[in-house]
C-alpha positions in Angstrom: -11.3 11.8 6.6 -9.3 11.5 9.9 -10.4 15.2 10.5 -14.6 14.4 10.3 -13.7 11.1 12.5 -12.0 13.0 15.2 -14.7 15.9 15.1 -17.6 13.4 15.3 -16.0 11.6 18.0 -15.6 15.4 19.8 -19.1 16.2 19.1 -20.6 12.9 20.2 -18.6 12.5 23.5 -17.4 15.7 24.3 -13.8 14.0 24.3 -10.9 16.0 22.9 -9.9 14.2 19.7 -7.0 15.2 17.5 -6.9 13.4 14.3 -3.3 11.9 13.0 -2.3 11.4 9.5 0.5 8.8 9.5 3.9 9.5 7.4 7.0 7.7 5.8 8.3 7.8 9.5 5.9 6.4 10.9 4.8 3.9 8.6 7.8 1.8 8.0 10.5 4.4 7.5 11.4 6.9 4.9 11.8 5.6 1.5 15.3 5.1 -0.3 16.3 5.5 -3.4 15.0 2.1 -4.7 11.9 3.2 -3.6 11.6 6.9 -5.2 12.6 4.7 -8.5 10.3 2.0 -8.3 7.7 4.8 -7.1 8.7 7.4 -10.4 8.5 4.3 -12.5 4.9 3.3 -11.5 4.0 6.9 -12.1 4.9 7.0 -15.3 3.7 3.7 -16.5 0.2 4.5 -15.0 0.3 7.8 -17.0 1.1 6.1 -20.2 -1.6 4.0 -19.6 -4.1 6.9 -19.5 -2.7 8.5 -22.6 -3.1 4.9 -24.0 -6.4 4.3 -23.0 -5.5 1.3 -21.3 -8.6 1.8 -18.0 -9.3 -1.5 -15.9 -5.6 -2.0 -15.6 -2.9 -1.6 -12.9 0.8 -1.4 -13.0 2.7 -4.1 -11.5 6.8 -4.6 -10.6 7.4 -7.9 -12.9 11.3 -7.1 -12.6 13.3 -5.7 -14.5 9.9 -4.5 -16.3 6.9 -2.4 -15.1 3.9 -4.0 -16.7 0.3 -3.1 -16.8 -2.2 -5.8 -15.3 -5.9 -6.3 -15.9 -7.6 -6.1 -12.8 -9.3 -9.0 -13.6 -6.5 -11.1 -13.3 -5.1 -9.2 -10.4 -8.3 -9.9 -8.3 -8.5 -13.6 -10.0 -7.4 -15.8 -7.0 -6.7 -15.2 -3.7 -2.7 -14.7 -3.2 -1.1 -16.3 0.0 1.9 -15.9 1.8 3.5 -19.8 2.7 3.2 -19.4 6.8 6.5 -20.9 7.2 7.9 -18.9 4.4 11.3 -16.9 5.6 8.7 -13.3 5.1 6.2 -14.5 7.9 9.1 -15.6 10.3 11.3 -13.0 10.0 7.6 -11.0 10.8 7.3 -13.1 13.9 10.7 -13.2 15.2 10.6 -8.8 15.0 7.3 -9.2 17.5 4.9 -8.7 14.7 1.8 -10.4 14.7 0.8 -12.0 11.8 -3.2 -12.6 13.0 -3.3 -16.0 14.3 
């Protein structure tokens, strides 16, 4: 998609657009082992769930288990972060902004 935005921005403006794809890097960092476990994991479990039949549903981390979730009840209620929680300040206190 970032290829037809950058080409339609070219077209339209005459302004030379080159379209980037972000990566691990760039993103947050490259993943670590946790990560490509957690990541094989949810593979799998979404695979079994096709071989099961189990459509509508999503996988979810509910440690130490992988568990498959309606999306019914993931899109239920709205899910907040407290804005004093330790997540959001630790957030604020690395200069990112949190919206508000």
């Amino acid at each position: 998609m970032a290829e037809v935005v950058a080409r339609e921005i070219n077209e339209r403006t005459g302004r030379e657009t080159h379209e980037l794809v972000l990566g691990h890097l760039q993103r947050g960092g490259g993943p670590n082992a946790y990560d490509r476990l957690l990541a094989l994991r949810f593979g799998a479990a979404a695979v079994r769930l096709v071989e099961e039949g189990k459509f509508g549903t999503m996988v979810a981390l509910d440690p130490p288990d992988v568990l498959a979730v309606p999306l019914a009840d993931a899109i239920a209620r709205t899910k907040t972060v407290p804005v004093d929680g330790d997540e959001v300040q630790t957030a604020r206190a690395m200069g990112i902004c949190m919206g508000d």
